[in-house]
N, CA, C and O atoms as a printed pandas DataFrame, in Angstrom:
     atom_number atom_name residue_name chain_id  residue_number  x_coord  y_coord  z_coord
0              1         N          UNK        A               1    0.850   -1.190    0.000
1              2        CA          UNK        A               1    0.000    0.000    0.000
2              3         C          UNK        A               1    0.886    1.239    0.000
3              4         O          UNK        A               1    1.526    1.562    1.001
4              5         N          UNK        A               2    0.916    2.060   -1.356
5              6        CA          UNK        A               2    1.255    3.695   -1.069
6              7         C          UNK        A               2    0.616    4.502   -0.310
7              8         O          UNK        A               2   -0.614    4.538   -0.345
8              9         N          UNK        A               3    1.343    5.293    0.513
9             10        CA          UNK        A               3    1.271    6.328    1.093
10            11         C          UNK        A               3    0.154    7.178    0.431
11            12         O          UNK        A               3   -0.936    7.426    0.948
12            13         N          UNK        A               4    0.482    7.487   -0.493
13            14        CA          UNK        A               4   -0.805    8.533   -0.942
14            15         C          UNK        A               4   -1.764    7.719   -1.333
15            16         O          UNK        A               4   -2.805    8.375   -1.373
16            17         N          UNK        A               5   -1.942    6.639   -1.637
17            18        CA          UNK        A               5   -3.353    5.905   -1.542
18            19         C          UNK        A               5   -3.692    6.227   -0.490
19            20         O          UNK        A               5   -4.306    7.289   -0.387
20            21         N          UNK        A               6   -3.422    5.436    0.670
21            22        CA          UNK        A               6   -3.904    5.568    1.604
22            23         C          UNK        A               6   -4.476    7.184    2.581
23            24         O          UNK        A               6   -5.277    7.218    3.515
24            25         N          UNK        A               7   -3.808    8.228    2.010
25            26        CA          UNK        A               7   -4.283    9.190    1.964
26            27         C          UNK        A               7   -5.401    9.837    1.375
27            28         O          UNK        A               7   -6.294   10.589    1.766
28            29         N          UNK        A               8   -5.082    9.329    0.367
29            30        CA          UNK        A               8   -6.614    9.794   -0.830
30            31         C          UNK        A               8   -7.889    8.774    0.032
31            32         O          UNK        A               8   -8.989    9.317    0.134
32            33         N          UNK        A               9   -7.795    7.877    0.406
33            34        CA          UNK        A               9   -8.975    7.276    0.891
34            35         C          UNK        A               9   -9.389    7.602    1.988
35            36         O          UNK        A               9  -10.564    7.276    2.154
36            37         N          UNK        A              10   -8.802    8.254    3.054
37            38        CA          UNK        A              10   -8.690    9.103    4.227
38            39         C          UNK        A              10   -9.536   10.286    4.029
39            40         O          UNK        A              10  -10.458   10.559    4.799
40            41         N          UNK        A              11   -9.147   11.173    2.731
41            42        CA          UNK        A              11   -9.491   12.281    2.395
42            43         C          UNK        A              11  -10.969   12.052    2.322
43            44         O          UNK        A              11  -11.819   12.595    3.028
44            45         N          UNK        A              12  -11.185   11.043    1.228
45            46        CA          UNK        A              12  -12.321   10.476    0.597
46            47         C          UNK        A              12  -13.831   10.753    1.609
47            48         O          UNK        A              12  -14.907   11.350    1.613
48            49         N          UNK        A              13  -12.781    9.629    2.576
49            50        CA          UNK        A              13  -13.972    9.656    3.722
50            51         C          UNK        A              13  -14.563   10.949    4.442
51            52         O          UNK        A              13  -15.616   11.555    4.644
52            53         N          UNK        A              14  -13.441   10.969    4.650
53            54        CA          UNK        A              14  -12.951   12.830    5.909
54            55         C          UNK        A              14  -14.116   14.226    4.998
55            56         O          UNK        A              14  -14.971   14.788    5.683
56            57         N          UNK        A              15  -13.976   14.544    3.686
57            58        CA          UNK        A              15  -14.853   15.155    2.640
58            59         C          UNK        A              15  -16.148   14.805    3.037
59            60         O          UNK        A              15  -17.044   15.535    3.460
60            61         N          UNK        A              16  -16.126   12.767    2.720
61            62        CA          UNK        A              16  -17.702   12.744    2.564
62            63         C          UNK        A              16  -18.285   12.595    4.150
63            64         O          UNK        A              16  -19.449   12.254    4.356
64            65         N          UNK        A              17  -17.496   12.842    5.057
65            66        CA          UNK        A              17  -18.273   12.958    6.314
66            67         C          UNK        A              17  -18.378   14.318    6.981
67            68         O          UNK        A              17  -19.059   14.500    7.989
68            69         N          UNK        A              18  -17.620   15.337    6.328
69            70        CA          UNK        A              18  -18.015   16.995    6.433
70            71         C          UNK        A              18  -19.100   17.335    5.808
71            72         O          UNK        A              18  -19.983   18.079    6.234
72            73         N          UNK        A              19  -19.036   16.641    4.497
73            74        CA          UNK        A              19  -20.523   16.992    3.606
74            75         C          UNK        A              19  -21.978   16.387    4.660
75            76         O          UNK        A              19  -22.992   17.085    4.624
76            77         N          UNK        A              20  -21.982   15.594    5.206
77            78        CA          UNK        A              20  -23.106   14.169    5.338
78            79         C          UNK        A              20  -23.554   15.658    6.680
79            80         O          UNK        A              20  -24.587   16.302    6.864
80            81         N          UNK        A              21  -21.964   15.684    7.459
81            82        CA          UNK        A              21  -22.204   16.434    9.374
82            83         C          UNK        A              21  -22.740   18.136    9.073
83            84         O          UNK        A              21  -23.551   18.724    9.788
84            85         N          UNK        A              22  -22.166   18.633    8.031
85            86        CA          UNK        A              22  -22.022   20.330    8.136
86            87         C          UNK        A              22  -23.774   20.441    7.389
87            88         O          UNK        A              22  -24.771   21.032    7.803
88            89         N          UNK        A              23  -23.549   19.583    6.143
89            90        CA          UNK        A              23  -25.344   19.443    5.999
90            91         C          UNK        A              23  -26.579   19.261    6.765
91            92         O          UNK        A              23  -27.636   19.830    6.492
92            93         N          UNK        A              24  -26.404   18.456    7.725
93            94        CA          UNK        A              24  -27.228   17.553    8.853
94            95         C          UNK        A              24  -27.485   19.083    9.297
95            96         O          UNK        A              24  -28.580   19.618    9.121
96            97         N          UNK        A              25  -26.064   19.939   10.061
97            98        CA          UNK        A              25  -26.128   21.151   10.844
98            99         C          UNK        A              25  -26.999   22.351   10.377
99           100         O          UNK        A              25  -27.848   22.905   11.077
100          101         N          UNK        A              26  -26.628   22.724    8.918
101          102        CA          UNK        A              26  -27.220   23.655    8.226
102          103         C          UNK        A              26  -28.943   22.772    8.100
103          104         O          UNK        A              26  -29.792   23.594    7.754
104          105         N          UNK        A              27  -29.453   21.535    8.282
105          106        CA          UNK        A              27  -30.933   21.476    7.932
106          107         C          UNK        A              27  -31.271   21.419    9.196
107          108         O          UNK        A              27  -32.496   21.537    9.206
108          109         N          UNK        A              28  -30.731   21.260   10.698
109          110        CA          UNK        A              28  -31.409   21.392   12.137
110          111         C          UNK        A              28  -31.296   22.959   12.377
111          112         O          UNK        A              28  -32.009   23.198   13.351
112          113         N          UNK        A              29  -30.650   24.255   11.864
113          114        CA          UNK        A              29  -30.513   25.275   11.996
114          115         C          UNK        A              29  -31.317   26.055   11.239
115          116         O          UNK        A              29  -31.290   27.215   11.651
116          117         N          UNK        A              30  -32.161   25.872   10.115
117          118        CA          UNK        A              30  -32.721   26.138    9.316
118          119         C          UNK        A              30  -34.017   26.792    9.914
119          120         O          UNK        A              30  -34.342   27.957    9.687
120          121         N          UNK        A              31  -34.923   25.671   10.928
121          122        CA          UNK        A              31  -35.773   26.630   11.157
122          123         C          UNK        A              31  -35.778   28.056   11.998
123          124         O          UNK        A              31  -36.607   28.962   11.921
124          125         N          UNK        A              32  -34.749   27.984   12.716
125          126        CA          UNK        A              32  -34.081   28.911   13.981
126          127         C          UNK        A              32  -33.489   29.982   13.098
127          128         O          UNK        A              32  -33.064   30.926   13.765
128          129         N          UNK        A              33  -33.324   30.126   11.699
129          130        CA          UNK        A              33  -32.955   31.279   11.333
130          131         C          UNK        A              33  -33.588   31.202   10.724
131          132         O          UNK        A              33  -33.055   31.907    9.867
132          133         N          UNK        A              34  -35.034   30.703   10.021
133          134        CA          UNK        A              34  -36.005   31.469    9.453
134          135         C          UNK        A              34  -36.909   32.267   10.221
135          136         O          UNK        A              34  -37.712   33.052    9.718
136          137         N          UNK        A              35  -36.741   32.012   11.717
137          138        CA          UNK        A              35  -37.390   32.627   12.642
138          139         C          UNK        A              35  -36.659   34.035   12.435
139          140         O          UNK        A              35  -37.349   35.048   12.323
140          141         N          UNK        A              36  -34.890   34.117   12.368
141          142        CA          UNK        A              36  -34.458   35.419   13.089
142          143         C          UNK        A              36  -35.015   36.007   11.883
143          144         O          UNK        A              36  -35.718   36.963   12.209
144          145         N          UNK        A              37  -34.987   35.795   10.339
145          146        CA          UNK        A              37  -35.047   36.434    9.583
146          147         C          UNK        A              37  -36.800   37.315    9.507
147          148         O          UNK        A              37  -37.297   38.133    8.733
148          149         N          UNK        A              38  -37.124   36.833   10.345
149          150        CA          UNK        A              38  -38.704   37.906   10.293
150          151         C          UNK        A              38  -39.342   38.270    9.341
151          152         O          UNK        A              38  -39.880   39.377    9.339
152          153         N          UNK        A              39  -39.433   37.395    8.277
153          154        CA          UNK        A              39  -40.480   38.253    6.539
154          155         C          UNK        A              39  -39.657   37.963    5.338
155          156         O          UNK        A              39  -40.150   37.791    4.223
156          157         N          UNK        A              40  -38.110   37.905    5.658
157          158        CA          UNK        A              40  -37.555   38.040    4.388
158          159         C          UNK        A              40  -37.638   36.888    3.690
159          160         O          UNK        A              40  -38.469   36.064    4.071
160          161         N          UNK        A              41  -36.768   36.575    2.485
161          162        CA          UNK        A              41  -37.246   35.315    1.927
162          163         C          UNK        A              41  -36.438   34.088    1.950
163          164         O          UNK        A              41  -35.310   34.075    1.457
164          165         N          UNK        A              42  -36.895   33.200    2.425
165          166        CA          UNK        A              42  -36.280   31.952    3.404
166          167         C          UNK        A              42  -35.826   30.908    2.363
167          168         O          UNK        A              42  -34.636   30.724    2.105
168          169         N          UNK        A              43  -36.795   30.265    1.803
169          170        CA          UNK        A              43  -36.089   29.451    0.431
170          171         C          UNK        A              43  -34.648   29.243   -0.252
171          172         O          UNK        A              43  -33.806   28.346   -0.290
172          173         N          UNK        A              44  -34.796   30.492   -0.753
173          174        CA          UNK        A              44  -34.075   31.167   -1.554
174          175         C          UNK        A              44  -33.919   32.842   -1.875
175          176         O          UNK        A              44  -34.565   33.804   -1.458
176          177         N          UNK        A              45  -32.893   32.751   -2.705
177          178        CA          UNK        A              45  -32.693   34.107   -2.541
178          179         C          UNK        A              45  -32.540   34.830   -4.052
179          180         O          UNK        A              45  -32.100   34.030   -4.877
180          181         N          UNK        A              46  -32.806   36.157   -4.586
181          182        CA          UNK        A              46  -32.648   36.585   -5.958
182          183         C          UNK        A              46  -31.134   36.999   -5.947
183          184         O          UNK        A              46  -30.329   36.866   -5.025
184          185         N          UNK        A              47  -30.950   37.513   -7.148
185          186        CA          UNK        A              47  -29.389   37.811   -7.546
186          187         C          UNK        A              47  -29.089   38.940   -6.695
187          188         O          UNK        A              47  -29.816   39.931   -6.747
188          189         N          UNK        A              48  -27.965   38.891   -5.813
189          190        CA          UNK        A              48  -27.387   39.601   -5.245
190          191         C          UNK        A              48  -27.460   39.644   -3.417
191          192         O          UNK        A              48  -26.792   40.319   -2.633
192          193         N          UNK        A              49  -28.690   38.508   -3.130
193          194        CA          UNK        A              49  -29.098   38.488   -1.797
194          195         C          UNK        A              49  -28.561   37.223   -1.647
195          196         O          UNK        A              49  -28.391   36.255   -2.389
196          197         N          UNK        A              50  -28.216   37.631    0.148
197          198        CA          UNK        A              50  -27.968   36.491    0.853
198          199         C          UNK        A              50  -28.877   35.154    1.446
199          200         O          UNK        A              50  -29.876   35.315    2.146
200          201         N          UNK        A              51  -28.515   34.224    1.165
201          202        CA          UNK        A              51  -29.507   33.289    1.635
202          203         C          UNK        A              51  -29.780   33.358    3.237
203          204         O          UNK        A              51  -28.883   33.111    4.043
204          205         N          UNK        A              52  -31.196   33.741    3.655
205          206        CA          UNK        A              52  -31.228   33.180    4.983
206          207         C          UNK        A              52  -31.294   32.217    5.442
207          208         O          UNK        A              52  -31.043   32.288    6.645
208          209         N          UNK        A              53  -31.641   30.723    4.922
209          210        CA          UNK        A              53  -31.676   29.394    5.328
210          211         C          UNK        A              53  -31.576   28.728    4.478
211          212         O          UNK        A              53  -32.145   29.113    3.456
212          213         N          UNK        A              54  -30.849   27.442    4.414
213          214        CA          UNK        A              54  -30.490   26.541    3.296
214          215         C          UNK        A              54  -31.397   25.771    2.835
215          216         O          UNK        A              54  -32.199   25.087    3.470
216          217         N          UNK        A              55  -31.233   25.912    1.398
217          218        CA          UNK        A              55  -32.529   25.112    0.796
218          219         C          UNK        A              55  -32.708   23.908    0.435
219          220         O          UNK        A              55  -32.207   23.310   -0.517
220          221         N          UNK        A              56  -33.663   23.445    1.456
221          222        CA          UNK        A              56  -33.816   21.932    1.434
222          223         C          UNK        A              56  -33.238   21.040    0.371
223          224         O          UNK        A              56  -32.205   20.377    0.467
224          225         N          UNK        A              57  -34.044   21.116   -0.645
225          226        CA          UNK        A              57  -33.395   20.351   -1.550
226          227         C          UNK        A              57  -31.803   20.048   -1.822
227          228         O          UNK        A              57  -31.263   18.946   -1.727
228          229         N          UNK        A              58  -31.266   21.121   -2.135
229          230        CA          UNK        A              58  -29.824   21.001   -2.020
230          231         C          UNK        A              58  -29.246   20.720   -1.074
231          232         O          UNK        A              58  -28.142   20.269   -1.378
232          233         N          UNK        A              59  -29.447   20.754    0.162
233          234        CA          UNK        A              59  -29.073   20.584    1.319
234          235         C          UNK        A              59  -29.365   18.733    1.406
235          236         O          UNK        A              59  -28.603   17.959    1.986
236          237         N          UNK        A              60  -30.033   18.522    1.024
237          238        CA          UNK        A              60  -30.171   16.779    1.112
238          239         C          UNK        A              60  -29.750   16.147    0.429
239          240         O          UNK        A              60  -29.225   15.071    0.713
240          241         N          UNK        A              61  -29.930   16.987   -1.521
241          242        CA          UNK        A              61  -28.695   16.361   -2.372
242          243         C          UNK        A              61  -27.038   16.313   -1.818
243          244         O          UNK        A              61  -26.315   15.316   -1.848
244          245         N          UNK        A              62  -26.688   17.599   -1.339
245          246        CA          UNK        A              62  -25.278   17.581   -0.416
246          247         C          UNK        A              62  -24.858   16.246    0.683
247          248         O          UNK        A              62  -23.684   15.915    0.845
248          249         N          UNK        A              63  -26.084   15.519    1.432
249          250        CA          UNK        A              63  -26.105   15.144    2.195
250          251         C          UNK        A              63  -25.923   13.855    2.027
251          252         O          UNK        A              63  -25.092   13.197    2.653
252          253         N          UNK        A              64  -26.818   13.343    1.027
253          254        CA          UNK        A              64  -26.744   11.971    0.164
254          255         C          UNK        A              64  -24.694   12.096   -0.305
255          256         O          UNK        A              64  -23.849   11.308    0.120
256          257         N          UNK        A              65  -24.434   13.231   -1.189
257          258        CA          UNK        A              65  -23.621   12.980   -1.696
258          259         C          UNK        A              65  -22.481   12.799   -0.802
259          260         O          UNK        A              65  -21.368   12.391   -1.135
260          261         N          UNK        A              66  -22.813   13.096    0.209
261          262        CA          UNK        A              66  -21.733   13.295    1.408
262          263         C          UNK        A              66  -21.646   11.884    2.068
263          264         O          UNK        A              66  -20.521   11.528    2.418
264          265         N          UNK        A              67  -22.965   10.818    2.338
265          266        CA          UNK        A              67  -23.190    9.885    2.893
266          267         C          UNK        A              67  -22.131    8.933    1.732
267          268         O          UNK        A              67  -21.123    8.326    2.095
268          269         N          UNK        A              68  -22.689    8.994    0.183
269          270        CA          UNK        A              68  -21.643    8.033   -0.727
270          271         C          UNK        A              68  -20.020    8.220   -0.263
271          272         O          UNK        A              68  -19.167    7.388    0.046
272          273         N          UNK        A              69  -20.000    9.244   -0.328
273          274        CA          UNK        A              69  -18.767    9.259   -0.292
274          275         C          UNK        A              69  -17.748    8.998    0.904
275          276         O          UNK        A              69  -16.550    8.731    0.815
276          277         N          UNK        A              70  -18.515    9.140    2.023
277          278        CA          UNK        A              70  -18.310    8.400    3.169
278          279         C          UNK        A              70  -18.107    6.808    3.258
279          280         O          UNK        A              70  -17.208    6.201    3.839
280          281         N          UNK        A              71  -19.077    6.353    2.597
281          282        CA          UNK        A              71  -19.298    4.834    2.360
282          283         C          UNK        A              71  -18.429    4.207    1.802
283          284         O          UNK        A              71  -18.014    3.101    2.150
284          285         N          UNK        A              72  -17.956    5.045    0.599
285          286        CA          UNK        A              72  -17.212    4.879   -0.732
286          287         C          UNK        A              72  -16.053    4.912    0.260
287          288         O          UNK        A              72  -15.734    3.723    0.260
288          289         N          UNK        A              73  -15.287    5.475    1.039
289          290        CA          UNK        A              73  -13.947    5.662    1.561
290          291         C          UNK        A              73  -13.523    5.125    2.663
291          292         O          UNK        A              73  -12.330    5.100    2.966
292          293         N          UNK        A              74  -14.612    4.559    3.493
293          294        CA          UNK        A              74  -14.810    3.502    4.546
294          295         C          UNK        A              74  -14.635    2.393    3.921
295          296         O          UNK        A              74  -13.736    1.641    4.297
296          297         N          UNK        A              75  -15.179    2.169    3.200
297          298        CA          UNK        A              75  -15.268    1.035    2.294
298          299         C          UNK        A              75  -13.774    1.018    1.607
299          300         O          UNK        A              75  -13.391   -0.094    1.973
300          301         N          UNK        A              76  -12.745    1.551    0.868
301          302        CA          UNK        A              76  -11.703    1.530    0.411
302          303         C          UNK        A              76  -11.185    1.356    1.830
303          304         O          UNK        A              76  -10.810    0.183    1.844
304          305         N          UNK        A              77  -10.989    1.809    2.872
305          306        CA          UNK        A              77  -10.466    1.780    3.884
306          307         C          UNK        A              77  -10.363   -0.113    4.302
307          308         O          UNK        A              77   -9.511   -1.002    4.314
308          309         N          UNK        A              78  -11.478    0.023    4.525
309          310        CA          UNK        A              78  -11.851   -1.855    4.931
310          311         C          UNK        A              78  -10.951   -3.225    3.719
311          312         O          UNK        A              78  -10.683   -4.424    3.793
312          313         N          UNK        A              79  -10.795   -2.264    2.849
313          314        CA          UNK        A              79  -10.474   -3.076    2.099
314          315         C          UNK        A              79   -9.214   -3.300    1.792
315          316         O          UNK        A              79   -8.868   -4.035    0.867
316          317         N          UNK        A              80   -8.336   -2.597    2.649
317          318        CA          UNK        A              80   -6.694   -2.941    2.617
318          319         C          UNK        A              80   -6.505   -4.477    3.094
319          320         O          UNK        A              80   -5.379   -4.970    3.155
């Protein structure tokens, strides 16, 4: 086993388990800042505005993609 294999599969995981955790965070925080935001628009946002809360959808596609890739690098891991 090379060194940087074994790195890249480290990474692999380490990526897809920031994506799976920081997602999870941004969709339990979501309703707590559509509260602070008071009226404005929560969804989404038009050109030039900041998002006040992350939008579901993407936020779960992120989450899935974060879970594969977790799997995917655990899995290379197991398999030395």
């Amino acid at each position: 086993m090379n060194f940087y294999d074994q790195v890249l599969r480290e990474m692999v995981a380490a990526i897809g388990a920031a994506l799976l955790f920081g997602n999870g965070y941004a969709l339990l925080r979501r309703r707590r800042d559509a509260k602070a935001a008071s009226g404005k628009t929560v969804g989404g946002a038009k050109k030039g505005e900041e998002l006040i809360a992350a939008p579901i959808g993407r936020t779960l596609a992120f989450m899935l993609l974060g879970l594969l890739m977790l799997v995917a690098g655990v899995a290379a891991l197991a398999a030395l």
